[in-house]
Backbone as XML, in Angstrom:
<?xml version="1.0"?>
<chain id="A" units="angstrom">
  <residue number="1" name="UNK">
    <atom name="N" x="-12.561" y="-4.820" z="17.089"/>
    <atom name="CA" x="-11.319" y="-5.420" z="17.537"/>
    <atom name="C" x="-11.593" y="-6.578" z="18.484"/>
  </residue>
  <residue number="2" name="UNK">
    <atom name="N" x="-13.124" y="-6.483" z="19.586"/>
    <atom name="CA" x="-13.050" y="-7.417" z="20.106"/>
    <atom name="C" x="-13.280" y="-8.699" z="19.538"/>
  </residue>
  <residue number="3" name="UNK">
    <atom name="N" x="-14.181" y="-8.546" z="18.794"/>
    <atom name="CA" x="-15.014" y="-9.671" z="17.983"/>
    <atom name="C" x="-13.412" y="-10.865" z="16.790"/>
  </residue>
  <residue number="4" name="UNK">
    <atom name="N" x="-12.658" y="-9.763" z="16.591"/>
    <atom name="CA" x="-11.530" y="-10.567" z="16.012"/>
    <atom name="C" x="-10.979" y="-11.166" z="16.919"/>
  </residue>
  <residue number="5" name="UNK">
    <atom name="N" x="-10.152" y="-10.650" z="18.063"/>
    <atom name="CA" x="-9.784" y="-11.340" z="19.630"/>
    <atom name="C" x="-10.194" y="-11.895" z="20.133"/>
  </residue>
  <residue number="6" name="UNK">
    <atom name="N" x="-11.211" y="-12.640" z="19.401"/>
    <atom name="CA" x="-12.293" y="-13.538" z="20.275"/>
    <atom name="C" x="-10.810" y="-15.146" z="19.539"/>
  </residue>
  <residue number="7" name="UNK">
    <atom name="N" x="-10.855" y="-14.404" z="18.337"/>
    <atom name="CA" x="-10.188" y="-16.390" z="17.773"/>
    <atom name="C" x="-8.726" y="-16.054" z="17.546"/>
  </residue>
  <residue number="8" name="UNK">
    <atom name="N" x="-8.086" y="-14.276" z="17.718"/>
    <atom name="CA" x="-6.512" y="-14.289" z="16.790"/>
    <atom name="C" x="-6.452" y="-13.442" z="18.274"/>
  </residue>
  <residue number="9" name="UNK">
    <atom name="N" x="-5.097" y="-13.840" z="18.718"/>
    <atom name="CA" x="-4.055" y="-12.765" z="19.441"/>
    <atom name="C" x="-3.947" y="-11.369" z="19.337"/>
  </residue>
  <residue number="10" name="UNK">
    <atom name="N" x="-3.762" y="-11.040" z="17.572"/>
    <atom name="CA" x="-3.338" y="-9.901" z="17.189"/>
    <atom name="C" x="-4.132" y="-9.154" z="16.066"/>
  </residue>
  <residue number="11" name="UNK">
    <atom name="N" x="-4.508" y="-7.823" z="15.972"/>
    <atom name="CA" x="-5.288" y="-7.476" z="15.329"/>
    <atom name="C" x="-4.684" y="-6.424" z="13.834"/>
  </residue>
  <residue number="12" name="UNK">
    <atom name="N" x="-4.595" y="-6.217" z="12.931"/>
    <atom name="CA" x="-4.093" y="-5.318" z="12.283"/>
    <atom name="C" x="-4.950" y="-4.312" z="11.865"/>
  </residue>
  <residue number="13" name="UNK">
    <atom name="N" x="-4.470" y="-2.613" z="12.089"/>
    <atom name="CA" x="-5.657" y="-1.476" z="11.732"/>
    <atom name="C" x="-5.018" y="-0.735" z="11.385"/>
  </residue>
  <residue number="14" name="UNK">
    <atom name="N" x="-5.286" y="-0.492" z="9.503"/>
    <atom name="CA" x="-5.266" y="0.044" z="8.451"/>
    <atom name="C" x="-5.798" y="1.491" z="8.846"/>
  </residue>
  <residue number="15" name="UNK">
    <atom name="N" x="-5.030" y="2.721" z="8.556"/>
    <atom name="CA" x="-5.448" y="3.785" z="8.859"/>
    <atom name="C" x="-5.505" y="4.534" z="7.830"/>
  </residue>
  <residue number="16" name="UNK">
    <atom name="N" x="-6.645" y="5.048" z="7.258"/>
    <atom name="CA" x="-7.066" y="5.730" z="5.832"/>
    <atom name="C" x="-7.773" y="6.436" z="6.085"/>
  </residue>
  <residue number="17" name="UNK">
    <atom name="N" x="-8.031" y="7.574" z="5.542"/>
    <atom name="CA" x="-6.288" y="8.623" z="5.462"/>
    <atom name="C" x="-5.783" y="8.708" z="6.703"/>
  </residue>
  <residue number="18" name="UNK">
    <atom name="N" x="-4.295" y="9.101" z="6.632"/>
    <atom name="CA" x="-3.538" y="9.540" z="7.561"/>
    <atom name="C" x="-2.560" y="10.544" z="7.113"/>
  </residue>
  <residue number="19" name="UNK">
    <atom name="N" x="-2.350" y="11.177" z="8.340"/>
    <atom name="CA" x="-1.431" y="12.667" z="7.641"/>
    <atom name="C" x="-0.344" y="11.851" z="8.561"/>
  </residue>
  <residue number="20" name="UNK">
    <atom name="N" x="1.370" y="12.274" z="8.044"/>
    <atom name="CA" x="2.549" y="11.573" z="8.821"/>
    <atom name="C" x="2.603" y="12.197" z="10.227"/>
  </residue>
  <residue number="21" name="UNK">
    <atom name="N" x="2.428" y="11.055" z="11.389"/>
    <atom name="CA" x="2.548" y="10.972" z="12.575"/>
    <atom name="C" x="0.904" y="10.950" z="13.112"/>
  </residue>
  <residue number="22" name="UNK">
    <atom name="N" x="-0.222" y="10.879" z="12.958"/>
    <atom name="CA" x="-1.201" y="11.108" z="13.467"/>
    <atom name="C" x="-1.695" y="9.052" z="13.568"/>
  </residue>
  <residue number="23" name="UNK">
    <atom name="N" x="-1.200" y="8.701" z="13.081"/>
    <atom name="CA" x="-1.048" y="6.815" z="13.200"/>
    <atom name="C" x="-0.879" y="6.768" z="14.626"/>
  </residue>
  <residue number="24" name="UNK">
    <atom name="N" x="0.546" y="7.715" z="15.061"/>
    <atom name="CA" x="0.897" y="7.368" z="16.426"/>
    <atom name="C" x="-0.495" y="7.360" z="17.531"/>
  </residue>
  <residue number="25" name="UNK">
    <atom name="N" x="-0.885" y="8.794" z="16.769"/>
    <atom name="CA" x="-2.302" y="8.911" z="17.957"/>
    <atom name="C" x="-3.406" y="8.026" z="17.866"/>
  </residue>
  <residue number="26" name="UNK">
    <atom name="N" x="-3.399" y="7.913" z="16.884"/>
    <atom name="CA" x="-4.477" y="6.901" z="16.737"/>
    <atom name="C" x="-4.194" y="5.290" z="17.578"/>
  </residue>
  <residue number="27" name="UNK">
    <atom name="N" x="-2.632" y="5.367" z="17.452"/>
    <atom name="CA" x="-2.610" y="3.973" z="18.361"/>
    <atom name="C" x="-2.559" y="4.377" z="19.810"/>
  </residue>
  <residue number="28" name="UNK">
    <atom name="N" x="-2.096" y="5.505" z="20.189"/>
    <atom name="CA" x="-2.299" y="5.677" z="21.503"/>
    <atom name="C" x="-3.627" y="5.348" z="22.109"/>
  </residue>
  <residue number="29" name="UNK">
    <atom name="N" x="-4.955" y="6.381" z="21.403"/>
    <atom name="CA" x="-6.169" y="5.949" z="21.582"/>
    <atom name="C" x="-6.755" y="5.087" z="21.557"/>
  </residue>
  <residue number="30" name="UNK">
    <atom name="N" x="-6.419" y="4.129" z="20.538"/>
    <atom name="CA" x="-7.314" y="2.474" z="20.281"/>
    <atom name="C" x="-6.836" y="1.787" z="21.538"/>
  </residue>
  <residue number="31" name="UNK">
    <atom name="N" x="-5.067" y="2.320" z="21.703"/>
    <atom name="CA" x="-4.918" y="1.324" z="22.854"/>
    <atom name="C" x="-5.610" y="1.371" z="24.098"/>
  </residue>
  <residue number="32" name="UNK">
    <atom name="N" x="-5.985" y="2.858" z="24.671"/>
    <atom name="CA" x="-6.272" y="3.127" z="25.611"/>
    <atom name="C" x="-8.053" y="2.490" z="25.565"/>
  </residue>
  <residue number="33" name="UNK">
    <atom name="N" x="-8.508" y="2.886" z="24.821"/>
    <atom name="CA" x="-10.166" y="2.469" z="24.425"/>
    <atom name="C" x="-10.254" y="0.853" z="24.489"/>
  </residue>
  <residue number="34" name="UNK">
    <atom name="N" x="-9.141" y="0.188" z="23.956"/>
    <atom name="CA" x="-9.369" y="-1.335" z="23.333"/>
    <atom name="C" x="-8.704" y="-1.859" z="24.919"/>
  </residue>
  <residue number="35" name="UNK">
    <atom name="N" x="-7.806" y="-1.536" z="25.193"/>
    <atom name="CA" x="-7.287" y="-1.885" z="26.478"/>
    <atom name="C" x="-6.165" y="-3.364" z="25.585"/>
  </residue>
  <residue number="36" name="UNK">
    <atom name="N" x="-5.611" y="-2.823" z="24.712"/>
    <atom name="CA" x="-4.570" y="-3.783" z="24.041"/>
    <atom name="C" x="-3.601" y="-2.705" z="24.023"/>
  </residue>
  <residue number="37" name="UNK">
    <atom name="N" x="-2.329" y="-3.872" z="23.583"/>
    <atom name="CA" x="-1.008" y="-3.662" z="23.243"/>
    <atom name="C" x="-0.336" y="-2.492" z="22.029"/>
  </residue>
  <residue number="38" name="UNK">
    <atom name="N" x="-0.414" y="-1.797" z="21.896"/>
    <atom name="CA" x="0.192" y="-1.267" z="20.735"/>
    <atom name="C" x="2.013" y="-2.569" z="20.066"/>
  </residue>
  <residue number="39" name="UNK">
    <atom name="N" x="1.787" y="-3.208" z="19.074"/>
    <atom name="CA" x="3.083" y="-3.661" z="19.010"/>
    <atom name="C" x="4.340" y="-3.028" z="18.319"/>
  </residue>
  <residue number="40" name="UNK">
    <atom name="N" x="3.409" y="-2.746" z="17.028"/>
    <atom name="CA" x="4.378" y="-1.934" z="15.838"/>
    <atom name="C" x="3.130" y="-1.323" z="15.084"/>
  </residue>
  <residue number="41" name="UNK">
    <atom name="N" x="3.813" y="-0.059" z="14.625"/>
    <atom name="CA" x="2.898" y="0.742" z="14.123"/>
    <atom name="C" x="4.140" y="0.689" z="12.628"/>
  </residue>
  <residue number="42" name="UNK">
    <atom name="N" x="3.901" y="0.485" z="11.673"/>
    <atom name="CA" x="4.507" y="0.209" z="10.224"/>
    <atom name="C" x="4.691" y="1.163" z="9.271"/>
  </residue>
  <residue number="43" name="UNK">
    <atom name="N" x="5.289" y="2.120" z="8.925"/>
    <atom name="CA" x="5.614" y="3.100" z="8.009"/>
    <atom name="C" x="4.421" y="3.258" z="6.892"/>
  </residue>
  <residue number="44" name="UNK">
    <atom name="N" x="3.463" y="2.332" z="6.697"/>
    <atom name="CA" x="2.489" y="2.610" z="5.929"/>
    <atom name="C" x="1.091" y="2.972" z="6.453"/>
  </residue>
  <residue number="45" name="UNK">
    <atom name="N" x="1.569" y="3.226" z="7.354"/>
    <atom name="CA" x="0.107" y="3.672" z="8.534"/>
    <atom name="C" x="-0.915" y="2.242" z="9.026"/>
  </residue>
  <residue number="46" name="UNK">
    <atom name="N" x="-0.218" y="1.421" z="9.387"/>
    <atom name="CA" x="-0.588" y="0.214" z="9.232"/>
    <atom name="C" x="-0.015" y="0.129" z="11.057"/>
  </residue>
  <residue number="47" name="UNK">
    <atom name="N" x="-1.230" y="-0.367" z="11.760"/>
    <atom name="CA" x="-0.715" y="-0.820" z="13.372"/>
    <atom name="C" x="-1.192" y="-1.700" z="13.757"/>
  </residue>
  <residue number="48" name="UNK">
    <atom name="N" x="-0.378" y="-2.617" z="14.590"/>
    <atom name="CA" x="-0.302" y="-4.111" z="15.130"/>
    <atom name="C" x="-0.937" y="-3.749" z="16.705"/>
  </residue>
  <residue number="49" name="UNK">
    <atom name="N" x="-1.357" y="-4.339" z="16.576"/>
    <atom name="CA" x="-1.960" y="-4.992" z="18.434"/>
    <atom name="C" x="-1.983" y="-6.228" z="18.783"/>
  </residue>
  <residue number="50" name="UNK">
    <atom name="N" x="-2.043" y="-6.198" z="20.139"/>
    <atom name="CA" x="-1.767" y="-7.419" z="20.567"/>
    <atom name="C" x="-2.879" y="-7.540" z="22.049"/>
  </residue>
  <residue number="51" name="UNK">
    <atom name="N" x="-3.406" y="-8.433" z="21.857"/>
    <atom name="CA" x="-4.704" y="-8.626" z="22.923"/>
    <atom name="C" x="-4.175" y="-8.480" z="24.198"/>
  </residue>
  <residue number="52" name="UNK">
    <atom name="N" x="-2.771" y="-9.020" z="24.323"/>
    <atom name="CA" x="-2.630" y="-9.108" z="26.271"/>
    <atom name="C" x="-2.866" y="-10.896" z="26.536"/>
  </residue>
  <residue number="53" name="UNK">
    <atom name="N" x="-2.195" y="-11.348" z="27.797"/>
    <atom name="CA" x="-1.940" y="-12.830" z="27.988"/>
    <atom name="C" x="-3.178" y="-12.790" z="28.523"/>
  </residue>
  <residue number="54" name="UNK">
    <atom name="N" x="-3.707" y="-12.306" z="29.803"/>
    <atom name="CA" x="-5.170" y="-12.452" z="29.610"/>
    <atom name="C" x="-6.373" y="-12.057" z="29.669"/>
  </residue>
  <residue number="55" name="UNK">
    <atom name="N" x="-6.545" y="-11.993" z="28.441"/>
    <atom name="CA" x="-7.865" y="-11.386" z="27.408"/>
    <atom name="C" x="-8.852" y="-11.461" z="28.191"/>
  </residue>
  <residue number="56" name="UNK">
    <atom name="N" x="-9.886" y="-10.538" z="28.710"/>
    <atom name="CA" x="-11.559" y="-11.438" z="28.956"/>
    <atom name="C" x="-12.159" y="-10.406" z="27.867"/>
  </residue>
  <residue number="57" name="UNK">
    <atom name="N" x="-12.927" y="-10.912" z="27.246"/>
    <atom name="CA" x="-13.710" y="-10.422" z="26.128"/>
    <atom name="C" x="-14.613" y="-9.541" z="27.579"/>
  </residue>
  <residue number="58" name="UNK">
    <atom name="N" x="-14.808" y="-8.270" z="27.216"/>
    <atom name="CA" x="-16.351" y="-7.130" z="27.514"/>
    <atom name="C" x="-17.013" y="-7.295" z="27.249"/>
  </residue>
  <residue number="59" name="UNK">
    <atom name="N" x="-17.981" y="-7.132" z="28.237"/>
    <atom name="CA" x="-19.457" y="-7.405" z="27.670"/>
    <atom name="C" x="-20.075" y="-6.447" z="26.840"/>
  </residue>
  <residue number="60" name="UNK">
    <atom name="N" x="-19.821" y="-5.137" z="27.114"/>
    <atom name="CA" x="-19.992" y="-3.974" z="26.197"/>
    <atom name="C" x="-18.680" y="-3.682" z="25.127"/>
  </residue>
  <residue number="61" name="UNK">
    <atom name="N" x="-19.306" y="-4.179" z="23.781"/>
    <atom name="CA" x="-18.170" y="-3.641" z="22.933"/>
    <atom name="C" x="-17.382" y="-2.972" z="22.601"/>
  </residue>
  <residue number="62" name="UNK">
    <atom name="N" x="-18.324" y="-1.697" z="23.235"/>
    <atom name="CA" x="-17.289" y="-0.407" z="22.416"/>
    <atom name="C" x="-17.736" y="0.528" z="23.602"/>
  </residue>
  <residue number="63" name="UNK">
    <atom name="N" x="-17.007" y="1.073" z="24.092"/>
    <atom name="CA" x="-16.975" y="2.122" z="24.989"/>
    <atom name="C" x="-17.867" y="2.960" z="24.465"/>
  </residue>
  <residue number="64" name="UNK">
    <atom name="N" x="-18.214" y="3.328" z="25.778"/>
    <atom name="CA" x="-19.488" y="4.391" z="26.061"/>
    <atom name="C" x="-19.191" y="5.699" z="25.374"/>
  </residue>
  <residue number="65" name="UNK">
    <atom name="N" x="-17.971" y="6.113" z="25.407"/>
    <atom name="CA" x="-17.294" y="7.641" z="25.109"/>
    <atom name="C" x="-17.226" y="7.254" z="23.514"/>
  </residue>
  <residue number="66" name="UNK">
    <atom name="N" x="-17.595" y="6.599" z="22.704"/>
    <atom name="CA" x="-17.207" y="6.401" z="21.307"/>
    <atom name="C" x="-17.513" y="7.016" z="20.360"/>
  </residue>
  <residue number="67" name="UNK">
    <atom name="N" x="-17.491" y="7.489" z="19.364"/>
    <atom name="CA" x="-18.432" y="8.413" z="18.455"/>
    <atom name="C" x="-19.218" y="7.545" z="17.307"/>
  </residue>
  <residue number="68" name="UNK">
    <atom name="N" x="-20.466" y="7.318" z="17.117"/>
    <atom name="CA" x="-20.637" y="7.214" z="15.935"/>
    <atom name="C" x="-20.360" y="7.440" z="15.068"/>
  </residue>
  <residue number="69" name="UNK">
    <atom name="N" x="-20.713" y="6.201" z="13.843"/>
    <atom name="CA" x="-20.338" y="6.674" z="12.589"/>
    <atom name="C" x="-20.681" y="8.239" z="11.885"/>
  </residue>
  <residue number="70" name="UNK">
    <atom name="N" x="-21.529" y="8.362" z="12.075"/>
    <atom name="CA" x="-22.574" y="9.768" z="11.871"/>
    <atom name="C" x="-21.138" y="10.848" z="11.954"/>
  </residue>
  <residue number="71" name="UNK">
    <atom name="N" x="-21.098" y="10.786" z="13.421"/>
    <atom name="CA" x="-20.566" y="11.788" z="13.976"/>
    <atom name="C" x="-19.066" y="11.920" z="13.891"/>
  </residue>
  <residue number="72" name="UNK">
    <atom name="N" x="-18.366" y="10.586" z="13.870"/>
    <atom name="CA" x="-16.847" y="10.438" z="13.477"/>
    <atom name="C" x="-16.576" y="11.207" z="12.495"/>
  </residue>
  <residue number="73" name="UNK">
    <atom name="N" x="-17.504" y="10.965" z="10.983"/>
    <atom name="CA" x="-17.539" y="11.645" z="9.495"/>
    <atom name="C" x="-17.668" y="13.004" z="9.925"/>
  </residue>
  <residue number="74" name="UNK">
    <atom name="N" x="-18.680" y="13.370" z="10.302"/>
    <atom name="CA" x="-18.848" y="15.103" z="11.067"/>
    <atom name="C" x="-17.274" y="15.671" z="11.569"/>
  </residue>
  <residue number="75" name="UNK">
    <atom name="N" x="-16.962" y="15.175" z="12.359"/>
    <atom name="CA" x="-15.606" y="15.533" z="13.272"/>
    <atom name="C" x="-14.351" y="15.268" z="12.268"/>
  </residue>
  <residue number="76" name="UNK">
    <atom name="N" x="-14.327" y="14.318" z="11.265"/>
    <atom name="CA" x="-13.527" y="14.182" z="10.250"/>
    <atom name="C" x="-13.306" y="15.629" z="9.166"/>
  </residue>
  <residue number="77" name="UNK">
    <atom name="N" x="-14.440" y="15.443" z="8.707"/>
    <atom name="CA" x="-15.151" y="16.617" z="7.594"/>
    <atom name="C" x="-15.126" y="17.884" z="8.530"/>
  </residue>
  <residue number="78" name="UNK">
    <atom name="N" x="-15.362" y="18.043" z="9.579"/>
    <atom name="CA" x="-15.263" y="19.481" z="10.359"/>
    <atom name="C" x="-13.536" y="19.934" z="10.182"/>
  </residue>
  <residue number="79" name="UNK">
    <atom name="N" x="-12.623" y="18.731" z="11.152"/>
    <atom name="CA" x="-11.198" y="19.031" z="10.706"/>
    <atom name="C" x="-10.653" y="19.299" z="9.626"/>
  </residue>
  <residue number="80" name="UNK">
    <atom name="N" x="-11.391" y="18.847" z="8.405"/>
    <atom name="CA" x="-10.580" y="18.732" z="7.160"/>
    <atom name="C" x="-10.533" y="20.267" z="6.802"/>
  </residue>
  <residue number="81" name="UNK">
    <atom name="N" x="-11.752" y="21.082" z="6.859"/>
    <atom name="CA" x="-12.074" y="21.796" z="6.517"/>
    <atom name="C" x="-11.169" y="23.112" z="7.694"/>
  </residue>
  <residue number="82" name="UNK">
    <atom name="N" x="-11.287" y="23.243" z="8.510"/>
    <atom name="CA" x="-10.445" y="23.872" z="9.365"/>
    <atom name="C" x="-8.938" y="23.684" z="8.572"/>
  </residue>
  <residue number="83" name="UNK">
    <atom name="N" x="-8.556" y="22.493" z="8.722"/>
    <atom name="CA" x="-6.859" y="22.738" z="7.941"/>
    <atom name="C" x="-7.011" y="23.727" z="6.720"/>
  </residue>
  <residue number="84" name="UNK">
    <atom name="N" x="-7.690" y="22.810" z="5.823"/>
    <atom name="CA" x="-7.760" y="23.699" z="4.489"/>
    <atom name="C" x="-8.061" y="25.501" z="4.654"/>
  </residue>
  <residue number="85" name="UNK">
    <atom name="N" x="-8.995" y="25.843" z="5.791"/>
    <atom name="CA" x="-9.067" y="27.220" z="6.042"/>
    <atom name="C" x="-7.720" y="27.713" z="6.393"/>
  </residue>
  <residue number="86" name="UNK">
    <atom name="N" x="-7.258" y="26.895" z="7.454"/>
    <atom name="CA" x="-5.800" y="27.569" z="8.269"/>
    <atom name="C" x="-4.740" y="27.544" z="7.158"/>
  </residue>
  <residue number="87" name="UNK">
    <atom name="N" x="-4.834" y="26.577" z="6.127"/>
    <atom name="CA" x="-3.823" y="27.091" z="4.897"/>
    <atom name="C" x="-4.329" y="28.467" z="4.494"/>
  </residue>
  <residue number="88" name="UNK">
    <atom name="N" x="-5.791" y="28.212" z="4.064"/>
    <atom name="CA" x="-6.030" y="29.404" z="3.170"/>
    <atom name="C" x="-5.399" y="31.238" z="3.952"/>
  </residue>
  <residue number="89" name="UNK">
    <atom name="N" x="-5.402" y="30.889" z="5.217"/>
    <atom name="CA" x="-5.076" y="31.977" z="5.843"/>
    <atom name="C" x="-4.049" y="32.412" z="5.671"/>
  </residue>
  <residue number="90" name="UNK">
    <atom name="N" x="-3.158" y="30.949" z="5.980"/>
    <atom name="CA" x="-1.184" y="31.156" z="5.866"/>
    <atom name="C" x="-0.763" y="31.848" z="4.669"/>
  </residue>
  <residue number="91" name="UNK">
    <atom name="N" x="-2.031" y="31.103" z="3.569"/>
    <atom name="CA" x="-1.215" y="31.740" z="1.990"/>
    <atom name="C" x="-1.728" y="33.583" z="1.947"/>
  </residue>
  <residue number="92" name="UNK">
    <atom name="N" x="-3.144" y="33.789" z="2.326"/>
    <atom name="CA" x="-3.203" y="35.463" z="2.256"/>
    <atom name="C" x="-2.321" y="36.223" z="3.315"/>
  </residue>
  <residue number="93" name="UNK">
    <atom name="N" x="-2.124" y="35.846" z="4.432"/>
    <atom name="CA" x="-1.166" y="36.624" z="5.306"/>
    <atom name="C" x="-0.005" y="36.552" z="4.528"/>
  </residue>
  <residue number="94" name="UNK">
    <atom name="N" x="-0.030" y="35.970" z="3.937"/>
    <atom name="CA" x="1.931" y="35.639" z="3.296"/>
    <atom name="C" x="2.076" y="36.951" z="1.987"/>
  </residue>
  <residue number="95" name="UNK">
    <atom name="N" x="0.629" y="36.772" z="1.500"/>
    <atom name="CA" x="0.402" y="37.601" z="0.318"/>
    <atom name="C" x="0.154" y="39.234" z="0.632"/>
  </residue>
  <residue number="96" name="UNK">
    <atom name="N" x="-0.468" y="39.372" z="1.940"/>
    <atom name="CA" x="-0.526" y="40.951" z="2.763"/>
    <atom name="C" x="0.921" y="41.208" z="2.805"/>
  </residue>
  <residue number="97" name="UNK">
    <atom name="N" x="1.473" y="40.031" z="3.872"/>
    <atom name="CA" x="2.975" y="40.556" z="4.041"/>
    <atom name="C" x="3.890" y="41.194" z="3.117"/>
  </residue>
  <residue number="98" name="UNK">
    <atom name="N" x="3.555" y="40.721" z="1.702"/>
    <atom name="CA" x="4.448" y="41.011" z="0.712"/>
    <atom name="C" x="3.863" y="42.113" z="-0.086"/>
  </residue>
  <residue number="99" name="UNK">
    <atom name="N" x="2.609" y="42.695" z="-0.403"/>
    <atom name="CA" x="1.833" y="43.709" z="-0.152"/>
    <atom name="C" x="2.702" y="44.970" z="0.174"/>
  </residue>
  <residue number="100" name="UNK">
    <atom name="N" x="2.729" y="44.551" z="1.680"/>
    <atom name="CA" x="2.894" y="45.868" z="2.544"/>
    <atom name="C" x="4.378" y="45.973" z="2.362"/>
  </residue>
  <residue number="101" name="UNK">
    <atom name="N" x="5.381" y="45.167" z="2.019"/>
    <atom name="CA" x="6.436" y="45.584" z="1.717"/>
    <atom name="C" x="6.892" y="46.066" z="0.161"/>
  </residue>
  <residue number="102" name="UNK">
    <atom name="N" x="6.025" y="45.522" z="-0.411"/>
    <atom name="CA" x="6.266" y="46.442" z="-1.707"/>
    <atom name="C" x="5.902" y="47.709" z="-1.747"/>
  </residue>
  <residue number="103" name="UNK">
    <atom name="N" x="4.761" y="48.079" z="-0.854"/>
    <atom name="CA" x="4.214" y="49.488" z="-0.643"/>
    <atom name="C" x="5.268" y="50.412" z="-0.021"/>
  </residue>
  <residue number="104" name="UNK">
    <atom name="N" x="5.713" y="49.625" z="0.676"/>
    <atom name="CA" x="6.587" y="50.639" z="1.843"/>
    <atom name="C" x="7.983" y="50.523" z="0.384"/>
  </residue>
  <residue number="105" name="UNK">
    <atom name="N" x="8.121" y="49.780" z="-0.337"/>
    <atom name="CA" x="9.620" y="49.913" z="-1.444"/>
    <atom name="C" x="8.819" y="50.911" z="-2.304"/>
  </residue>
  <residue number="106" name="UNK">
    <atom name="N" x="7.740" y="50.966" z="-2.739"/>
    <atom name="CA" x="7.328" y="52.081" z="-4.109"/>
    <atom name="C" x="7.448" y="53.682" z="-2.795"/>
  </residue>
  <residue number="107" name="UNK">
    <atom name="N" x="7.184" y="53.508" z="-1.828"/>
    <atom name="CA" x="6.867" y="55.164" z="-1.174"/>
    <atom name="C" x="8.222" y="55.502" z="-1.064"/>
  </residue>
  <residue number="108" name="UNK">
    <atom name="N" x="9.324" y="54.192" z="-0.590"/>
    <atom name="CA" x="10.571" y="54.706" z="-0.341"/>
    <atom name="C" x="11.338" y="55.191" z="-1.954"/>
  </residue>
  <residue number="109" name="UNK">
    <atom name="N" x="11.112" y="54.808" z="-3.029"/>
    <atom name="CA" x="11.349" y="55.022" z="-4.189"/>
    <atom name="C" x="10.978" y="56.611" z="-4.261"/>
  </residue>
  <residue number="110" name="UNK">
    <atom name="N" x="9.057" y="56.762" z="-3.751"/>
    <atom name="CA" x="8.670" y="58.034" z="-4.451"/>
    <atom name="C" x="9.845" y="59.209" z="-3.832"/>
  </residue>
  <residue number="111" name="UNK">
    <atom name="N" x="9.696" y="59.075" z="-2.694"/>
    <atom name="CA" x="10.663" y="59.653" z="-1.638"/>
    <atom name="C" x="11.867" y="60.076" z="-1.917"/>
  </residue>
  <residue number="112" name="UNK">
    <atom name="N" x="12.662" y="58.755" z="-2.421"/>
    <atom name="CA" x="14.242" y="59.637" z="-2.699"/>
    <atom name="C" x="14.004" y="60.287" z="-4.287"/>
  </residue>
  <residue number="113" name="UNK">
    <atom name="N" x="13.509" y="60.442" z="-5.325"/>
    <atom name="CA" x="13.547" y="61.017" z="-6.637"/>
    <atom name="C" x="12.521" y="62.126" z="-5.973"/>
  </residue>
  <residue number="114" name="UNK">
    <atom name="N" x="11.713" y="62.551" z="-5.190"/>
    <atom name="CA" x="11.615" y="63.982" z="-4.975"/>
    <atom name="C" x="12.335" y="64.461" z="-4.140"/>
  </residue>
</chain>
């Protein structure tokens, strides 16, 4: 972002993938990291920045706290996989739940015919 702000005002960052509303965070963070403007964040996961009236380019590019590429993919691929588990959970608890109530309808069945 700095290296573009060196010659344009405003920067545009394409966010791929995005799940709906996680754009927002992402602009919260760039802003806070980049030390720019959030302007408009665009229904297509698409967010505007804006450098600030006055800019001094850093001498260090990218903050110290940043993740590598390496490790971004790691932390990406770690989350993905957590959601997909926490579904897999939602759908068998859903499938116990309904389980245990058919059990408890066949005993209440055996129950009243003896």
């Amino acid at each position: 972002m700095h290296l573009h702000w060196k010659n344009h005002e405003t920067v545009k960052v394409i966010c791929k993938p995005c799940k709906p509303g996680q754009a927002q965070e992402y602009a919260e963070e760039l802003a806070r990291l980049s030390k720019g403007i959030v302007i408009d964040i665009k229904p297509n996961n698409i967010i505007i920045f804006y450098r600030g009236k006055n800019y001094v380019q850093p001498k260090v590019m990218s903050p110290p706290d940043t993740l590598s590429k390496a490790k971004a993919l790691e932390k990406y691929r770690y989350e993905q996989s957590l959601e997909h588990t926490s579904q897999f959970i939602e759908k068998l608890e859903k499938e116990l739940e309904e389980y245990h109530e058919h059990v408890a309808k066949f005993k209440k069945g055996k129950e009243d015919t003896s």
